[in-house]
C-alpha positions in Angstrom: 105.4 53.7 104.9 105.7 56.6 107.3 107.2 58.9 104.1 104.1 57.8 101.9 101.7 59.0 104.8 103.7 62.1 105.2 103.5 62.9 101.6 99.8 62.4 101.5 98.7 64.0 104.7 97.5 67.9 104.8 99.7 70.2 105.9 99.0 73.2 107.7 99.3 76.6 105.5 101.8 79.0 106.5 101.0 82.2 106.3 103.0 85.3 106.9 103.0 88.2 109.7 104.6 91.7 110.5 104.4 93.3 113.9 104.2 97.0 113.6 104.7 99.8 116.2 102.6 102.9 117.0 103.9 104.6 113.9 104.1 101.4 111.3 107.4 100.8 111.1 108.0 96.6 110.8 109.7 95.3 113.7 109.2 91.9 113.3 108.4 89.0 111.2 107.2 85.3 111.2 106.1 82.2 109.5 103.4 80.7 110.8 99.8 78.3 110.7 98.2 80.9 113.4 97.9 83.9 114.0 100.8 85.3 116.7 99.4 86.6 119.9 99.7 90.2 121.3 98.8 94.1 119.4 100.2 94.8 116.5 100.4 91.8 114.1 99.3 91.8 110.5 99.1 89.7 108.1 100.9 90.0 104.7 100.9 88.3 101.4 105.0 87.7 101.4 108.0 88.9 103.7 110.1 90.7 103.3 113.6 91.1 105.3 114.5 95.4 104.2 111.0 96.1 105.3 112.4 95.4 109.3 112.4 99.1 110.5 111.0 100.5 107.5 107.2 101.3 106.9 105.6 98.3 105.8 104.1 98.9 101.9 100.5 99.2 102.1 100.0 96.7 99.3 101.4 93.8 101.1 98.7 94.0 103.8 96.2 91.3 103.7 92.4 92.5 104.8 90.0 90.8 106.6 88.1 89.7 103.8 90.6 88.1 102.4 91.6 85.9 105.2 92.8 82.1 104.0 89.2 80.5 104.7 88.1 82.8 101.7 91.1 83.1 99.3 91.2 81.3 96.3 93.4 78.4 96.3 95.8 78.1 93.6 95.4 75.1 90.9 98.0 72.5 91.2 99.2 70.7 88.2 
């Protein structure tokens, strides 16, 4: 019975974040349902592990319009 409720409860969305220094350059990533604490952290559409000490692509960068509340959710068949 505990799988059945497990596969019918909401689960919290995971979204994805870069941590960028004083020039942009990523020097971190994570997975998570918040936001991570501390300067620095951005949120991205996807991760990616050759962007660590590169300079994160501008078009991966998630503005603050389009924060989860207010994107689109995608259909599920």
């Amino acid at each position: 019975m505990f799988s059945l409720r497990a596969l019918l409860a909401p689960r919290p969305v995971k979204r994805c974040f870069a941590l960028l220094d004083a020039q942009g350059i990523c020097r971190a990533l994570r997975h998570s349902a918040q936001a991570p604490q501390g300067l620095g952290w951005v949120e991205v559409e996807t991760m990616g592990l050759h962007w660590l000490d590169q300079r994160l692509p501008a078009h991966v960068r998630i503005s603050a319009q389009q924060s989860p509340a207010f994107r689109p959710k995608a259909l599920t068949a």
